[in-house]
ZADOKE-722877 format. One line per field, with one value per atom (N, C-alpha, C): residue number from 1; residue in three letters; atom name; x, y, z. Coordinates in steps of 0.001 Angstrom, whole numbers, padded with zeros to 6 digits. Layout:
% residues N
nr c(NUM / ...)
rest c(ALA / ...)
atom c(CA / ...)
xx c(X / ...)
yy c(Y / ...)
zz c(Z / ...)
END
This chain:
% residues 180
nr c(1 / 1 / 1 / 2 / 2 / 2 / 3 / 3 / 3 / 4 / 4 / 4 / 5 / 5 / 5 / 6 / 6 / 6 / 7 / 7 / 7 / 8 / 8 / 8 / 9 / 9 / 9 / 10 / 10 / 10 / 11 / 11 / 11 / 12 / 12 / 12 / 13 / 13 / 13 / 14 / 14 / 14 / 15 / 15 / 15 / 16 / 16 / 16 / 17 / 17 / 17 / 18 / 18 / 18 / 19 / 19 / 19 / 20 / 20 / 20 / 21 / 21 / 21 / 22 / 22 / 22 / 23 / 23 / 23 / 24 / 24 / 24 / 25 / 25 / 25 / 26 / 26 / 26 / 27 / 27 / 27 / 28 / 28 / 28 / 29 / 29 / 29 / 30 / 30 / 30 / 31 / 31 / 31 / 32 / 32 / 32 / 33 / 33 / 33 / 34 / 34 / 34 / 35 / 35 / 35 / 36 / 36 / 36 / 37 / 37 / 37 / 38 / 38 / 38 / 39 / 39 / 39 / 40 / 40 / 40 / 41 / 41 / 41 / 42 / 42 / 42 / 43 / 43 / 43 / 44 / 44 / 44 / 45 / 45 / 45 / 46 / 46 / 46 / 47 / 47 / 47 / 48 / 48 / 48 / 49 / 49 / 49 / 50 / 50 / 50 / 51 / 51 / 51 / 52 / 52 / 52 / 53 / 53 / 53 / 54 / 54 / 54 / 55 / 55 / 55 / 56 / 56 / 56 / 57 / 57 / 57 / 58 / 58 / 58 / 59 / 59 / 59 / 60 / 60 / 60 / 61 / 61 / 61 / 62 / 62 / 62 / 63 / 63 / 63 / 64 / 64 / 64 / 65 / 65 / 65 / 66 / 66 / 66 / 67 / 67 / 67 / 68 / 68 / 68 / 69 / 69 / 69 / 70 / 70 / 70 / 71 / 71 / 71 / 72 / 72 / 72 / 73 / 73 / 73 / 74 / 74 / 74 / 75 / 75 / 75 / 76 / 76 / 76 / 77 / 77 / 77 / 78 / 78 / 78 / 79 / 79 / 79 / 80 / 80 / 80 / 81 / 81 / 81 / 82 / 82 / 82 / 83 / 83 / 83 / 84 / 84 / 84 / 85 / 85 / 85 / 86 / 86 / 86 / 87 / 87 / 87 / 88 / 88 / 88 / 89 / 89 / 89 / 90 / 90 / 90 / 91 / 91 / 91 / 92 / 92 / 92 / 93 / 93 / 93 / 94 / 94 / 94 / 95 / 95 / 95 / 96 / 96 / 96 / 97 / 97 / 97 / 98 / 98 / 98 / 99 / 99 / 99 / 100 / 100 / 100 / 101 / 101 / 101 / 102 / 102 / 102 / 103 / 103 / 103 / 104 / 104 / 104 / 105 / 105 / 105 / 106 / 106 / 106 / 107 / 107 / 107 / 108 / 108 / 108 / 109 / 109 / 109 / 110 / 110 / 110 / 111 / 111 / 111 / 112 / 112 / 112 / 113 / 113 / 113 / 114 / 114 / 114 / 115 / 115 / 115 / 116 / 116 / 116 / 117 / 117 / 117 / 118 / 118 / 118 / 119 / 119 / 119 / 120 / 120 / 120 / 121 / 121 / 121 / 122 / 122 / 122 / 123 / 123 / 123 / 124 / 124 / 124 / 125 / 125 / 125 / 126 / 126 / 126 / 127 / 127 / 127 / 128 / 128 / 128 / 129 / 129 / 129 / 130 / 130 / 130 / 131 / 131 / 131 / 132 / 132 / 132 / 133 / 133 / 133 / 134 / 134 / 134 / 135 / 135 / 135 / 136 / 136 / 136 / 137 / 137 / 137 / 138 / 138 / 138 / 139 / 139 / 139 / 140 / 140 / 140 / 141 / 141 / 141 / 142 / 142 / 142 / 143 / 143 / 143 / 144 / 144 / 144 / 145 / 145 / 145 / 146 / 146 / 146 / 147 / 147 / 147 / 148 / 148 / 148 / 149 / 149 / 149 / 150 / 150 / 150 / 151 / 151 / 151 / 152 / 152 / 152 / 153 / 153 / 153 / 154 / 154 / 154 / 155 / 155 / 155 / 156 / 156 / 156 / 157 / 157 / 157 / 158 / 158 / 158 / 159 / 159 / 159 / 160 / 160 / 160 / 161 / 161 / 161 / 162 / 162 / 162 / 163 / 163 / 163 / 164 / 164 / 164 / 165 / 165 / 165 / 166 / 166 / 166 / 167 / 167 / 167 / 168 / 168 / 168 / 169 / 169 / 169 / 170 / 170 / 170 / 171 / 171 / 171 / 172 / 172 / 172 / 173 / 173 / 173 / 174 / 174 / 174 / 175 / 175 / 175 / 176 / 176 / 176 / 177 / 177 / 177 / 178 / 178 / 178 / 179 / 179 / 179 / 180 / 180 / 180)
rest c(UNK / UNK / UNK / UNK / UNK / UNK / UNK / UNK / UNK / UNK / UNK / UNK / UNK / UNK / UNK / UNK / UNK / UNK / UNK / UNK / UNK / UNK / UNK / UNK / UNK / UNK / UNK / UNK / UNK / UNK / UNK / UNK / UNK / UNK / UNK / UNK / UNK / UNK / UNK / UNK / UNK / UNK / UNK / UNK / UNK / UNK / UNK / UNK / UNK / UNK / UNK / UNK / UNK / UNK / UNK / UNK / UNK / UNK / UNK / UNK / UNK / UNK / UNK / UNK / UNK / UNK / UNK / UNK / UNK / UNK / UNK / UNK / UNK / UNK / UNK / UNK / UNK / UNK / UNK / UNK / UNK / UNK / UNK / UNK / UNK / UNK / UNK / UNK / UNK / UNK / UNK / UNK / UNK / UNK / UNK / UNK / UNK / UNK / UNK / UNK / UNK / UNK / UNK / UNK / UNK / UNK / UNK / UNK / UNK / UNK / UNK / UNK / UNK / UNK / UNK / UNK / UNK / UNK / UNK / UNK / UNK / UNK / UNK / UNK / UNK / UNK / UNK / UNK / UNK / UNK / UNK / UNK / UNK / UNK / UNK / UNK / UNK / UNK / UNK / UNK / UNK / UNK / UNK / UNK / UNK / UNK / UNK / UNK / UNK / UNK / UNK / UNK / UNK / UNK / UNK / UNK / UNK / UNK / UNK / UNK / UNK / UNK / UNK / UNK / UNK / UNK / UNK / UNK / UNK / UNK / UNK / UNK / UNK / UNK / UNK / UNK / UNK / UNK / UNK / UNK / UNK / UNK / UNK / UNK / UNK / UNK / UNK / UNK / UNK / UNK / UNK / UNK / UNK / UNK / UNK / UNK / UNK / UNK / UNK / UNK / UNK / UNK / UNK / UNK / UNK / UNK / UNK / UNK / UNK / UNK / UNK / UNK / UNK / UNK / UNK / UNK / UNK / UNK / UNK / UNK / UNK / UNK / UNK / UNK / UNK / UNK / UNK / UNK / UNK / UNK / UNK / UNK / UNK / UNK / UNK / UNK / UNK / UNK / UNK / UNK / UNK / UNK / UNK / UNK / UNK / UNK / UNK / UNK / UNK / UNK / UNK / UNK / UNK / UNK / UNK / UNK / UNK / UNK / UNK / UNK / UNK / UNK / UNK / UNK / UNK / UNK / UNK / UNK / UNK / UNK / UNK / UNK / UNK / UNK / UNK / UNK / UNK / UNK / UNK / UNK / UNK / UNK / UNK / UNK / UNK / UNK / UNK / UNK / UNK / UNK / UNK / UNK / UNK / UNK / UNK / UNK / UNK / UNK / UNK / UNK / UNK / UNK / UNK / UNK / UNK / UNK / UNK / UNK / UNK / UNK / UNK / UNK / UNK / UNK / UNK / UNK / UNK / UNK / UNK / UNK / UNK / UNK / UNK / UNK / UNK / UNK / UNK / UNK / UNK / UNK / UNK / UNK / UNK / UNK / UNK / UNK / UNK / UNK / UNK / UNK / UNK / UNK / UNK / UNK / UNK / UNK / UNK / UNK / UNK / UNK / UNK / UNK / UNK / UNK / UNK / UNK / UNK / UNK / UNK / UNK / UNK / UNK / UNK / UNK / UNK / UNK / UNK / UNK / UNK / UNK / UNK / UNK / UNK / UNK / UNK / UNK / UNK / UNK / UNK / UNK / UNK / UNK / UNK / UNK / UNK / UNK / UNK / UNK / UNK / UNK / UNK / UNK / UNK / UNK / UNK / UNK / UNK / UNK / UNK / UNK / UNK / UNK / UNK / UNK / UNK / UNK / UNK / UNK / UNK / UNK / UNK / UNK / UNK / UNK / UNK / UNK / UNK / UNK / UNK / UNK / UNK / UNK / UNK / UNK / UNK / UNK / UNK / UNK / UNK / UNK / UNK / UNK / UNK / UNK / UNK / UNK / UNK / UNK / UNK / UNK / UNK / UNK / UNK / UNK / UNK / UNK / UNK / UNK / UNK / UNK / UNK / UNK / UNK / UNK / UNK / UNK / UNK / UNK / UNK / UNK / UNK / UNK / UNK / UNK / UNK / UNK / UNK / UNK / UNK / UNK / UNK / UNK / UNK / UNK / UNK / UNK / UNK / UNK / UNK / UNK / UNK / UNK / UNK / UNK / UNK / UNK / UNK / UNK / UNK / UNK / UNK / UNK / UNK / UNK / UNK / UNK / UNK / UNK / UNK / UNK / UNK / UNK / UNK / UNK / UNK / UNK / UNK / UNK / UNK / UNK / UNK / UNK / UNK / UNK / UNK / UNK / UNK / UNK / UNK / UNK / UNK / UNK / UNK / UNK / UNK / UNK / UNK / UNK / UNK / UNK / UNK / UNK / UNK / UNK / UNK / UNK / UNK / UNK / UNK / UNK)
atom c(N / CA / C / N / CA / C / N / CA / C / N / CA / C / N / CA / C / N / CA / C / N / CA / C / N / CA / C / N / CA / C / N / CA / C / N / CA / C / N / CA / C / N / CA / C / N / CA / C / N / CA / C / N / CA / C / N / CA / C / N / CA / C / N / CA / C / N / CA / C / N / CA / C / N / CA / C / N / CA / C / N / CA / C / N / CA / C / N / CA / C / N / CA / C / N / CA / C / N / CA / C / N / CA / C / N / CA / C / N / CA / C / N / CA / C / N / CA / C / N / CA / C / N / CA / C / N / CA / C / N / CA / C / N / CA / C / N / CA / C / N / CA / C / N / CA / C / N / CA / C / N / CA / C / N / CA / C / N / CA / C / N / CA / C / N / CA / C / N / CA / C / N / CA / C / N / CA / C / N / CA / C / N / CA / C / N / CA / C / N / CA / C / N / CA / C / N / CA / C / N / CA / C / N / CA / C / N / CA / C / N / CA / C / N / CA / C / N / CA / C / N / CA / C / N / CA / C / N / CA / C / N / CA / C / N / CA / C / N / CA / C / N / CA / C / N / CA / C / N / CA / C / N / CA / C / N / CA / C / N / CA / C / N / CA / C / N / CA / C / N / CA / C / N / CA / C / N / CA / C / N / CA / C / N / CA / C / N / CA / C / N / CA / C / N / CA / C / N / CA / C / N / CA / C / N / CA / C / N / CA / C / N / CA / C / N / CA / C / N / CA / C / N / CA / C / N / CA / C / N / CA / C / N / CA / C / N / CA / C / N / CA / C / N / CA / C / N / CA / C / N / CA / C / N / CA / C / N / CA / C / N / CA / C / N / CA / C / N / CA / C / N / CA / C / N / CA / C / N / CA / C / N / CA / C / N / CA / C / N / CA / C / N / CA / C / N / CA / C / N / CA / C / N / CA / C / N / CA / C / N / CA / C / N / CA / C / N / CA / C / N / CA / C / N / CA / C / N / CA / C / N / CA / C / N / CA / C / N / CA / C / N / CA / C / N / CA / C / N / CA / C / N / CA / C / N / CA / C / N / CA / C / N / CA / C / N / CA / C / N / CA / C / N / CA / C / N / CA / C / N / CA / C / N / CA / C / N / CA / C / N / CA / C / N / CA / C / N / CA / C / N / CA / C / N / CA / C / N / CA / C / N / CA / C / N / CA / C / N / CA / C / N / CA / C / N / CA / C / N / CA / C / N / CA / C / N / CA / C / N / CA / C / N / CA / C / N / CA / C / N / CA / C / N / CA / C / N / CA / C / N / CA / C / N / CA / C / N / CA / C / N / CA / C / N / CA / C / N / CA / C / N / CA / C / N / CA / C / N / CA / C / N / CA / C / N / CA / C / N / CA / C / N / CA / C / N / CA / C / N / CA / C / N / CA / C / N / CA / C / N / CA / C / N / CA / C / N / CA / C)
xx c(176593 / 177359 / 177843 / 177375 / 177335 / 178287 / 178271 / 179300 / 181036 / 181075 / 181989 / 182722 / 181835 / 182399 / 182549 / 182436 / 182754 / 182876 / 183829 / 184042 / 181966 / 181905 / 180948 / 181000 / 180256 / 180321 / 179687 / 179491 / 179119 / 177595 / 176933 / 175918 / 175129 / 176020 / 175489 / 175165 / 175811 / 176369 / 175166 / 175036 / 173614 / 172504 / 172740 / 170907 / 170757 / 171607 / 171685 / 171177 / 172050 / 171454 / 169763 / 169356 / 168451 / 167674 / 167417 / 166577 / 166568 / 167228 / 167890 / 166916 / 166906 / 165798 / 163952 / 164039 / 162580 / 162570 / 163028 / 162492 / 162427 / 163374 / 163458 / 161622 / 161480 / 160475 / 159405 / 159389 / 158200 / 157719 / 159061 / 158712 / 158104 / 158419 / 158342 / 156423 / 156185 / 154754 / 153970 / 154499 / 153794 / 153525 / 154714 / 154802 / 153830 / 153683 / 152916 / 151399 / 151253 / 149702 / 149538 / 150128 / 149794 / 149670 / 150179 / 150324 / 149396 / 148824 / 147490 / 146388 / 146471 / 145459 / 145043 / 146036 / 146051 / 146040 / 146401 / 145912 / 144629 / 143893 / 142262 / 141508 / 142147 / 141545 / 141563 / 142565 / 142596 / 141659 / 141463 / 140691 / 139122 / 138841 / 137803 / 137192 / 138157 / 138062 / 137355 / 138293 / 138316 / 136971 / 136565 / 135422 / 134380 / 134452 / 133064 / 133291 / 134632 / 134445 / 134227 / 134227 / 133753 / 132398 / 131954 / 130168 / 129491 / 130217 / 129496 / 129594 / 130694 / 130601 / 130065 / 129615 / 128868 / 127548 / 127480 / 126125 / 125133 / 126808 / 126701 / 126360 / 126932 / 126827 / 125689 / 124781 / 123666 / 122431 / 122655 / 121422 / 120638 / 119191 / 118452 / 118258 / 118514 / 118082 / 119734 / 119101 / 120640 / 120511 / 119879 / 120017 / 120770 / 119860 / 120889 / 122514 / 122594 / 124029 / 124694 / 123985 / 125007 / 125409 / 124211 / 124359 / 125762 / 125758 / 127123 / 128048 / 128387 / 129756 / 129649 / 128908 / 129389 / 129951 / 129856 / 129588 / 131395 / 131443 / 132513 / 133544 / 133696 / 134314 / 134963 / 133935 / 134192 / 135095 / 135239 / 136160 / 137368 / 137986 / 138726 / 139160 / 138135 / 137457 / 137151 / 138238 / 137470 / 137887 / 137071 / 137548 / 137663 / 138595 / 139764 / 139047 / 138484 / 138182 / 136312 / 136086 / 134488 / 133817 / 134716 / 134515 / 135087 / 134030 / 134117 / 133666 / 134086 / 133470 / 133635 / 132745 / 132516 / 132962 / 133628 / 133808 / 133478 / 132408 / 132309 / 132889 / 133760 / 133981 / 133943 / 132794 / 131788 / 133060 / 132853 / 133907 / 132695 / 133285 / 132083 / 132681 / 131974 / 131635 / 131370 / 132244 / 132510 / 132720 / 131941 / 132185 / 133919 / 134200 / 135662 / 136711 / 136380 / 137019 / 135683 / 134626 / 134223 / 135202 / 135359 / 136250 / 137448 / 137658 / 138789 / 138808 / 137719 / 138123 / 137666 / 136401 / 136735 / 137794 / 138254 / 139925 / 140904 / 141031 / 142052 / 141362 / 140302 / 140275 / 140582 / 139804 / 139924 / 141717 / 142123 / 143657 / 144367 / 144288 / 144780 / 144840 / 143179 / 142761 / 143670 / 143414 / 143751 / 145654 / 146543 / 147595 / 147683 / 147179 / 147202 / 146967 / 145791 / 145640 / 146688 / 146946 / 148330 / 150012 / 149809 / 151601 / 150911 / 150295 / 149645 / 148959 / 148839 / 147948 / 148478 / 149417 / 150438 / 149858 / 149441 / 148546 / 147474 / 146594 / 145455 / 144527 / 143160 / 142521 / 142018 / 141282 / 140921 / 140361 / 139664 / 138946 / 138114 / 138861 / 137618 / 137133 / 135807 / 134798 / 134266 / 134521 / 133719 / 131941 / 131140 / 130233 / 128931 / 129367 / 128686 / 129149 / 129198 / 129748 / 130091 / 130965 / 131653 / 131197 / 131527 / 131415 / 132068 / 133199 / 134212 / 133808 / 133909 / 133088 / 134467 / 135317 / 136039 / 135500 / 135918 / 135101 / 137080 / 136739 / 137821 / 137449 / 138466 / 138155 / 138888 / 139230 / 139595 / 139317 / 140325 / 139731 / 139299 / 139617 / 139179 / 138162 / 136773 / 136184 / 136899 / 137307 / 137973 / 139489 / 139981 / 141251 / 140525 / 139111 / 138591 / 138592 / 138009 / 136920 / 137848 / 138910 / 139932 / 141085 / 141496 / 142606 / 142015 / 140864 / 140327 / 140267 / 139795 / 138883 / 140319 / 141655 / 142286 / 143297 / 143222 / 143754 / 142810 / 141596 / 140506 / 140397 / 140708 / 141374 / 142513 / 143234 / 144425 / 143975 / 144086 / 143416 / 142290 / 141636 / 140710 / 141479 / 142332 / 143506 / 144020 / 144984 / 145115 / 144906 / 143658 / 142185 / 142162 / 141806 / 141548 / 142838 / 143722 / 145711 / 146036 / 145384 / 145559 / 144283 / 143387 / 142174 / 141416 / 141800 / 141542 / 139888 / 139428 / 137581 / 137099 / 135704 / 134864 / 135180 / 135592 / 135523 / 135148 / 133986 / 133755 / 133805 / 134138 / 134104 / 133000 / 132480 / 131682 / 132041 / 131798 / 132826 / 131030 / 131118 / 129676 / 130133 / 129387 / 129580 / 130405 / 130782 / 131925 / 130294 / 130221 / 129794 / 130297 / 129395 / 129971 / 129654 / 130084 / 130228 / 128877 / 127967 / 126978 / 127559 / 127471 / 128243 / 127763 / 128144 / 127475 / 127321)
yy c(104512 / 103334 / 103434 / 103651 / 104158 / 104791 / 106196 / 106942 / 106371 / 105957 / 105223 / 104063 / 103444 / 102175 / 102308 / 103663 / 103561 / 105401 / 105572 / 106963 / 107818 / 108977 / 109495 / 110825 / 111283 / 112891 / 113712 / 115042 / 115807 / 115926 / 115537 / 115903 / 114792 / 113375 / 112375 / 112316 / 112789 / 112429 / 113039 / 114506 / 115829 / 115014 / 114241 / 113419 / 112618 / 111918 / 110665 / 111098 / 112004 / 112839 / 113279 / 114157 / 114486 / 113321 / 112114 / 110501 / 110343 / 110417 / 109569 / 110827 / 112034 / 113017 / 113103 / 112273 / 112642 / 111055 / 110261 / 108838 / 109008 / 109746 / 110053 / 110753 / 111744 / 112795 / 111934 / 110854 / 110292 / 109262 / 108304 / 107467 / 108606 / 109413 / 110393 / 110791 / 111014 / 111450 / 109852 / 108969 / 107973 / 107227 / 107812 / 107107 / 108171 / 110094 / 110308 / 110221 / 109849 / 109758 / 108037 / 107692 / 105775 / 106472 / 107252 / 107652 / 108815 / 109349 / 110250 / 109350 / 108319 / 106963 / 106291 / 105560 / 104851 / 105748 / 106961 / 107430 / 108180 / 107889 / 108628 / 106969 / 105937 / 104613 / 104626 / 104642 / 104363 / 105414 / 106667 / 107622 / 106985 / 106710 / 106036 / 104608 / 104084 / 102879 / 102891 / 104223 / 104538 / 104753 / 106252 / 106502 / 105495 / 104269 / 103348 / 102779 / 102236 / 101312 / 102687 / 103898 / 104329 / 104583 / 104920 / 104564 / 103319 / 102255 / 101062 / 100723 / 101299 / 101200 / 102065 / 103294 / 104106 / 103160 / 102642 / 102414 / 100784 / 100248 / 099125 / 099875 / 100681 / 101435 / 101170 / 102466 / 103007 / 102029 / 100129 / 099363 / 099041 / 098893 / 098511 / 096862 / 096114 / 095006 / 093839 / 092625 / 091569 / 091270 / 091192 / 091388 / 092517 / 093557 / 094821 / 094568 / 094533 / 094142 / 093090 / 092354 / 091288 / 091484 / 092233 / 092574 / 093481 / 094630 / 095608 / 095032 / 093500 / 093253 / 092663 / 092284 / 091259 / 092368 / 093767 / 094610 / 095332 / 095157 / 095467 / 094165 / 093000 / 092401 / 092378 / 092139 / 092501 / 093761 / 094834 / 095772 / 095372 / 094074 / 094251 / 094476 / 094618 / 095222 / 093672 / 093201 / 091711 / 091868 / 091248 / 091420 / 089496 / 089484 / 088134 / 087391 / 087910 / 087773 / 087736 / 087450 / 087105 / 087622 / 088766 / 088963 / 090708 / 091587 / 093100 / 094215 / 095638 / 096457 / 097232 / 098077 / 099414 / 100676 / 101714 / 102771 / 104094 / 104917 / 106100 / 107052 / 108305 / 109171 / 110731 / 111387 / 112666 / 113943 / 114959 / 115919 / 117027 / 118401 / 118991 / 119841 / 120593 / 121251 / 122423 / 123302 / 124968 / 125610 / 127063 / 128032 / 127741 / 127639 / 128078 / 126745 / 125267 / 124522 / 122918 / 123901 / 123201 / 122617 / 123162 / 123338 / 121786 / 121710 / 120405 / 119901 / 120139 / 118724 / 117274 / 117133 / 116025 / 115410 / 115600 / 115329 / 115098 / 116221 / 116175 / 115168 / 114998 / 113857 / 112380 / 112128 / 110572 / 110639 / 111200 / 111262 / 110915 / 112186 / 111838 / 109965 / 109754 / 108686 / 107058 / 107593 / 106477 / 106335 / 107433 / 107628 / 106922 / 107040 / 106613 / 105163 / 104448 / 103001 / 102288 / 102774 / 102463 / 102219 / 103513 / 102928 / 101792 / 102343 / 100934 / 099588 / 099732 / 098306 / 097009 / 097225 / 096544 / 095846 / 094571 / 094404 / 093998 / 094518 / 094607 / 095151 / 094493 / 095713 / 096960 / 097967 / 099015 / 099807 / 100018 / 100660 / 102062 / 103454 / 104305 / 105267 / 105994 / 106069 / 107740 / 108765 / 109801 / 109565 / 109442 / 108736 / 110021 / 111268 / 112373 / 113189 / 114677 / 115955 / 115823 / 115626 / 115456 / 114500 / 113147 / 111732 / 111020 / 110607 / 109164 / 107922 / 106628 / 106005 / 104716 / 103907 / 103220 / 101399 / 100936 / 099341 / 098065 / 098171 / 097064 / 095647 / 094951 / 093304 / 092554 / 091495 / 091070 / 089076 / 088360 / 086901 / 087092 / 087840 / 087563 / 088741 / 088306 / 089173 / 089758 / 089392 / 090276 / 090831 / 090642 / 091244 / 092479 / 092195 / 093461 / 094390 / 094073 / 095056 / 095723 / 095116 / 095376 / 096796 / 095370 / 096646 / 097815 / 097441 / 098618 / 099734 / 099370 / 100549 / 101512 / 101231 / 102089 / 102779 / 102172 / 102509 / 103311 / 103663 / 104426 / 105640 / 105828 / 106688 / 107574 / 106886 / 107244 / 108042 / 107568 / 108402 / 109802 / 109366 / 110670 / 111859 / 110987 / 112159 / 112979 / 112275 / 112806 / 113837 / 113508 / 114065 / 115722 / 115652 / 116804 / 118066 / 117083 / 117657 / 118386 / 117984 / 118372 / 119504 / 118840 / 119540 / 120652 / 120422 / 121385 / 122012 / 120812 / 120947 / 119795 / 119544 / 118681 / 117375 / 115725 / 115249 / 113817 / 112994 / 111443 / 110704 / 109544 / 108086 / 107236 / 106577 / 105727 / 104255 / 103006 / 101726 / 100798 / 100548 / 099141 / 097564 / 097164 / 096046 / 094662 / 093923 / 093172 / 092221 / 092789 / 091461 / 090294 / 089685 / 088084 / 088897 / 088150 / 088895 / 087874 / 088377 / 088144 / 087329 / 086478 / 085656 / 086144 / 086350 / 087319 / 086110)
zz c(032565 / 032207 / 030770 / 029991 / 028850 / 028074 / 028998 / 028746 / 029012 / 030244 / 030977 / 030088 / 029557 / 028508 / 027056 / 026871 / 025197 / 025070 / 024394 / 023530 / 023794 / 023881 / 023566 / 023473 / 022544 / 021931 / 022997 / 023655 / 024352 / 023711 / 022702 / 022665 / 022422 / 022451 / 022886 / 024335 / 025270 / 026946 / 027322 / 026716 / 026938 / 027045 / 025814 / 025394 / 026291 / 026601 / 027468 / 029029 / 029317 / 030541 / 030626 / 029551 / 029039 / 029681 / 029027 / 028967 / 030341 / 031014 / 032443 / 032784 / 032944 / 033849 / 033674 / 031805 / 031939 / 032267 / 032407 / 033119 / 034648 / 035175 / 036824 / 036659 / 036117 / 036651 / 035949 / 035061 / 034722 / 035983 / 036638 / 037655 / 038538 / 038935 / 040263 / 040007 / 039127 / 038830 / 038762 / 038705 / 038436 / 039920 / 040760 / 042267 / 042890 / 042564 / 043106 / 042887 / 041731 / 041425 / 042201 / 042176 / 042730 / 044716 / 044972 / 046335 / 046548 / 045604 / 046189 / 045717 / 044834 / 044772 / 046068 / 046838 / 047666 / 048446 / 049323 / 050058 / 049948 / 048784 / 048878 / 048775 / 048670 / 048893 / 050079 / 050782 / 052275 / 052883 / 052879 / 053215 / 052968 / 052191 / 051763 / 052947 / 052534 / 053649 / 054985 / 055469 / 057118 / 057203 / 056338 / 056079 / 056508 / 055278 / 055392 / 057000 / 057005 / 058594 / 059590 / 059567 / 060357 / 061016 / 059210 / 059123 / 059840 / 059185 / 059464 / 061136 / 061584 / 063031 / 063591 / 063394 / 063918 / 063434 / 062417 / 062402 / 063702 / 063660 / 064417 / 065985 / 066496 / 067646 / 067636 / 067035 / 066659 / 066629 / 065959 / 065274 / 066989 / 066662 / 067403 / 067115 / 066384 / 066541 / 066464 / 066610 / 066534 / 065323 / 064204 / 062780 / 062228 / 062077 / 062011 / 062289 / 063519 / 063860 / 063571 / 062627 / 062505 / 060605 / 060190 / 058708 / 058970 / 059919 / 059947 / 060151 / 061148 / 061293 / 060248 / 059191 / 057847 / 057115 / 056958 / 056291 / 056572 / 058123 / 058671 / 058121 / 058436 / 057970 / 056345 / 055734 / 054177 / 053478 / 054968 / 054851 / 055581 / 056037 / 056507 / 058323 / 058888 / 059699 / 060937 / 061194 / 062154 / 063213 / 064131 / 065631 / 065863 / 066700 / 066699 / 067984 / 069054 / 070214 / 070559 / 071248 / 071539 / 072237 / 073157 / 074469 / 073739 / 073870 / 073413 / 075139 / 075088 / 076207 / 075597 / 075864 / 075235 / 076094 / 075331 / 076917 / 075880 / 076750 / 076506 / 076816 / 075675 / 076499 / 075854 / 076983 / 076325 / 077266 / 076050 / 076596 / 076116 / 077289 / 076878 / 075341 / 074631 / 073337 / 073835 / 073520 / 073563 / 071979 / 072156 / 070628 / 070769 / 071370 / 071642 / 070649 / 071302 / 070468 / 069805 / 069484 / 068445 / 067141 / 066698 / 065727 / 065531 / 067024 / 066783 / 067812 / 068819 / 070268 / 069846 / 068918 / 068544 / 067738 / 066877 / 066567 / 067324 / 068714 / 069379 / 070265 / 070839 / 071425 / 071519 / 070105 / 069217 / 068623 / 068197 / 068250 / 069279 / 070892 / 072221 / 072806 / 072436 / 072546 / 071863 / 070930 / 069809 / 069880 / 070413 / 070526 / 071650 / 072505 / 074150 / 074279 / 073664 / 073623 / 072771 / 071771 / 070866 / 071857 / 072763 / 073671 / 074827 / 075001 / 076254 / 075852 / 074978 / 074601 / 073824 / 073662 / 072691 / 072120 / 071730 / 070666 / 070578 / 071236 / 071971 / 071024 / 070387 / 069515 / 070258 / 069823 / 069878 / 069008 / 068980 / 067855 / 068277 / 067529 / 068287 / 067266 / 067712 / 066634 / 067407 / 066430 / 066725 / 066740 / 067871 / 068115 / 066885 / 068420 / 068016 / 068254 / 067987 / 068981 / 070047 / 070767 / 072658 / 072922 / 072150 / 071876 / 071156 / 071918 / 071478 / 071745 / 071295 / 071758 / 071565 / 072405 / 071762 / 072452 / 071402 / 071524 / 071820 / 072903 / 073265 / 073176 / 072573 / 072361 / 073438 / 073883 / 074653 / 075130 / 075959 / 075944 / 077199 / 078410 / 079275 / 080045 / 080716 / 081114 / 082214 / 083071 / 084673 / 084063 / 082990 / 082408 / 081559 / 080928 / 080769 / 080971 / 082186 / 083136 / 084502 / 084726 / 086187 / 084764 / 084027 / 083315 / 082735 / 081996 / 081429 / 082399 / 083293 / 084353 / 084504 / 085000 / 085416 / 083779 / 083241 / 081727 / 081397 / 081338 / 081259 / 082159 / 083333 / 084255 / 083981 / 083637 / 082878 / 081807 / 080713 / 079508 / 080164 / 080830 / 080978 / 081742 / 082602 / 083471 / 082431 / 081420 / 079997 / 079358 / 079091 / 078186 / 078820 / 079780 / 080867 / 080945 / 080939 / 081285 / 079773 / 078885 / 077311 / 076828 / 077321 / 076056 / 077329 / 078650 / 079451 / 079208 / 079566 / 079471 / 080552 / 080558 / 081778 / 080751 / 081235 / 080533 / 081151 / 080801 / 081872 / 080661 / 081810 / 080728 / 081389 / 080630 / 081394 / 080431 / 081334 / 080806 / 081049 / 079850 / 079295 / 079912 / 080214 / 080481 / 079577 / 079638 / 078767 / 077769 / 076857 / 075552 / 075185 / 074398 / 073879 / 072523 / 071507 / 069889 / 069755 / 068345 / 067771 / 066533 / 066410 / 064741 / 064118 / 062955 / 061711 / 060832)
END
């Protein structure tokens, strides 16, 4: 603008240019350090709610579990609905793709409830080795337990068609949530 509205010398125009590149490359370093910030926050995040839900899986008592969903909540982490089912699903573990069937599973998975579920929670959790474990919320028990079952079918048809290994689901009975 500068240049444009008033007479300027070539080694004014240089400098001016000059300014205008180290402000470009100063924003640019400042957007990527704010963006490997927030994406090692968010990494972080997943992390704990992953813990804490593995750990909720995992608690033996209704205390325990009600300290993790406070624990879960406080991250962000709420379930909207009262009415939860749990579905297991164990794939077997080979030298062959140790390495990444759990990834490719919980990915396959988590991709798959995402086009079908529209806004439906879902939540899924590398349990253990050839163990996904995903926790569906829901208002109604027989909208549960009828849709789930064949959406769960589905996915394992999937599962099998992709990762080309032995793979079952097994579907928990529909819960009432524990108030925290």
């Amino acid at each position: 603008k500068e240049y444009v509205m008033k007479p300027i010398k070539k080694s004014e125009f240089v400098e001016l240019i000059h300014s205008y590149i180290a402000d470009i490359r100063q924003a640019q370093q400042r957007n990527r350090e704010e963006y490997l910030k927030r994406s090692e926050n968010i990494r972080i995040m997943e992390k704990l709610k992953r813990d804490f839900l593995l750990g909720l899986l995992k608690c033996t008592s209704s205390e325990e579990a009600r300290n993790y969903l406070i624990q879960l909540k406080e991250l962000g982490m709420s379930f909207d609905s009262h009415l939860y089912m749990c579905v297991a699903v164990q794939y077997k573990v080979t030298p062959g793709n140790q390495e990444y069937i759990d990834f490719v599973v919980k990915n396959i998975l988590d991709e798959f409830w995402g086009l079908r579920l529209d806004d439906e929670k879902v939540v899924n959790v590398v349990y253990s080795p050839g163990m996904v474990v995903a926790i569906f919320e829901g208002e109604s028990q027989n909208a549960l337990l009828e849709q789930k079952k064949k959406l769960v079918r589905d996915a394992v048809t999937l599962l099998k068609q992709y990762c080309k290994t032995d793979i079952y689901a097994g579907i928990g009975d529909v819960a009432f949530e524990l108030e925290p």
